[in-house]
C-alpha positions as CSV (number, residue, x, y, z in Angstrom):
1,X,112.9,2.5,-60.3
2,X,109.4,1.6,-60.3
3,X,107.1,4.7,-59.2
4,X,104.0,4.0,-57.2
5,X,102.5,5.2,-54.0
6,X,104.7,2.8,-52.1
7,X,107.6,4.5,-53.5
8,X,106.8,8.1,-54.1
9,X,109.3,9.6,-51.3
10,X,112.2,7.6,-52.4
11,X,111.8,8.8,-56.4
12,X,110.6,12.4,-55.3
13,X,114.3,12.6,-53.2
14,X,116.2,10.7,-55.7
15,X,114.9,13.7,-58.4
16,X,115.0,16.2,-55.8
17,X,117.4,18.7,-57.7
18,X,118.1,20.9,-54.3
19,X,119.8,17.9,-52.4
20,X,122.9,19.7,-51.3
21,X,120.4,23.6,-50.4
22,X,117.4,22.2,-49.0
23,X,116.3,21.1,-45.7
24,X,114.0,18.0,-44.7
25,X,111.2,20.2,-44.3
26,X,111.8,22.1,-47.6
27,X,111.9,18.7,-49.6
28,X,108.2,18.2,-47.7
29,X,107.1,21.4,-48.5
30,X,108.0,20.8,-52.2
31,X,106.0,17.4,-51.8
32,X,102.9,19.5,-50.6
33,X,103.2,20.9,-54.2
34,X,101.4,17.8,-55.7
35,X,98.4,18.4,-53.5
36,X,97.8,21.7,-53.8
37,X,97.6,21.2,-57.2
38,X,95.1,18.3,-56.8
39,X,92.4,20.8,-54.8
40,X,92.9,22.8,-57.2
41,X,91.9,20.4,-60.1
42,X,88.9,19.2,-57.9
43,X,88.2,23.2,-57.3
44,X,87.7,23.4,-60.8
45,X,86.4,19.9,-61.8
46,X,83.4,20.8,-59.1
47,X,83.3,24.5,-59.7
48,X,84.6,25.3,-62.9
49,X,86.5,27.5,-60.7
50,X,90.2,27.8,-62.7
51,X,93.3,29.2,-60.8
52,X,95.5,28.9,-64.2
53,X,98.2,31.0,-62.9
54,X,98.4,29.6,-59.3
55,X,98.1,26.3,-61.2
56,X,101.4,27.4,-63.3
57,X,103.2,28.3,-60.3
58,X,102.9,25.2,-58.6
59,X,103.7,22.7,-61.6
60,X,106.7,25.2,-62.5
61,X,108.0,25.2,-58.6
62,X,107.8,21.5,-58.7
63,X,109.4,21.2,-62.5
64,X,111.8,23.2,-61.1
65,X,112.7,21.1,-57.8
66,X,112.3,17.8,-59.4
67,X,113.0,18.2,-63.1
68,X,111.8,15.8,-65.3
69,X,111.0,13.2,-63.3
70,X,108.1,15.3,-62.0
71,X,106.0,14.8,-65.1
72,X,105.5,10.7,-63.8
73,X,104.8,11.9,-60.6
74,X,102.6,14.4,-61.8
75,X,100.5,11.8,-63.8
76,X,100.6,9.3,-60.7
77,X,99.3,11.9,-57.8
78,X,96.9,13.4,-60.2
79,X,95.5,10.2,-62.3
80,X,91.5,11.4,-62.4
81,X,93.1,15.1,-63.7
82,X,94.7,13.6,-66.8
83,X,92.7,15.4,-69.1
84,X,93.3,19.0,-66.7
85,X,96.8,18.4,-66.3
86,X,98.1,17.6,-69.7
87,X,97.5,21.2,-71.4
88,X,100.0,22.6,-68.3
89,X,102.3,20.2,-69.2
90,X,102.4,20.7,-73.2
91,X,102.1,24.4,-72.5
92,X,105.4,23.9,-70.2
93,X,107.0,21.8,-72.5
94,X,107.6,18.6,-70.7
95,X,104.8,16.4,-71.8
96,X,106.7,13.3,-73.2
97,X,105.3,10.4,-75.4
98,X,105.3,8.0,-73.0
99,X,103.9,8.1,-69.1
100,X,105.2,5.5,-66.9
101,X,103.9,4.7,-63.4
102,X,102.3,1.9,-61.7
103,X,102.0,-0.9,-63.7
104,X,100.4,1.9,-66.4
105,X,101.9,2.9,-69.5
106,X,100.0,6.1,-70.6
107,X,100.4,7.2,-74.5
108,X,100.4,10.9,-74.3
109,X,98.1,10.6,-77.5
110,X,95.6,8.6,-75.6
111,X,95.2,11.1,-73.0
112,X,92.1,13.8,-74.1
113,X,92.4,17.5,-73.8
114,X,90.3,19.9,-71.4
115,X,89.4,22.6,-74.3
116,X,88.4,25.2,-71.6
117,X,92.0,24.7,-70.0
118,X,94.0,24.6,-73.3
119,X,92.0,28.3,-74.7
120,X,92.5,29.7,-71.4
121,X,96.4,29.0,-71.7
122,X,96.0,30.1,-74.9
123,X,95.5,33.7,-73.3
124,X,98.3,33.9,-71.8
């Protein structure tokens, strides 16, 4: 299945992972992950302002829900955090070599590293 913003819903429910436990409205609340994460990315693209663990807990929340086939969706809801979002996802284990969504196919190689973000986790 091709991911895109046409057909985000459909690949977020067929990953879900808590089909038969979840309601609707927790499968939308799971979905509000990806934007929380986002303003937080801004927050800290425009402030400097880094919520690392709060960051943490939403990626591993959503790791968690949509296993992973979160890390495309991750990359496709976020694409001008590349360079924030990768150090969460090496540091969670899940970055792969390849990133597929769109009509992009991302090299994890080619994507850079935010130092700030990768010495913070570092601390932890």
């Amino acid at each position: 299945m091709k991911l895109d913003d046409s057909s985000f819903l459909l690949y977020a429910a067929k990953h879900y992972d808590m089909k038969s436990a979840a309601s609707s409205e927790d499968f939308y609340e799971d979905i509000k992950r990806f934007q929380h994460v986002k303003r937080l990315f801004k927050r800290y693209k425009e402030d400097r302002d880094l919520r690392i663990r709060l960051i943490l807990n939403h990626l591993i929340i959503i790791y968690n829900c949509f296993g992973i086939g979160a890390t495309n969706m991750l990359f496709l809801k976020l694409r001008d955090y590349h360079p924030h979002l990768k150090p969460f996802i090496i540091f969670l284990n899940y970055m792969p070599d390849l990133i597929e969504y769109e009509d992009t196919v991302l090299k994890s190689s080619d994507i850079p590293l935010d130092i700030f973000i990768v010495r913070e986790l570092r601390k932890i």
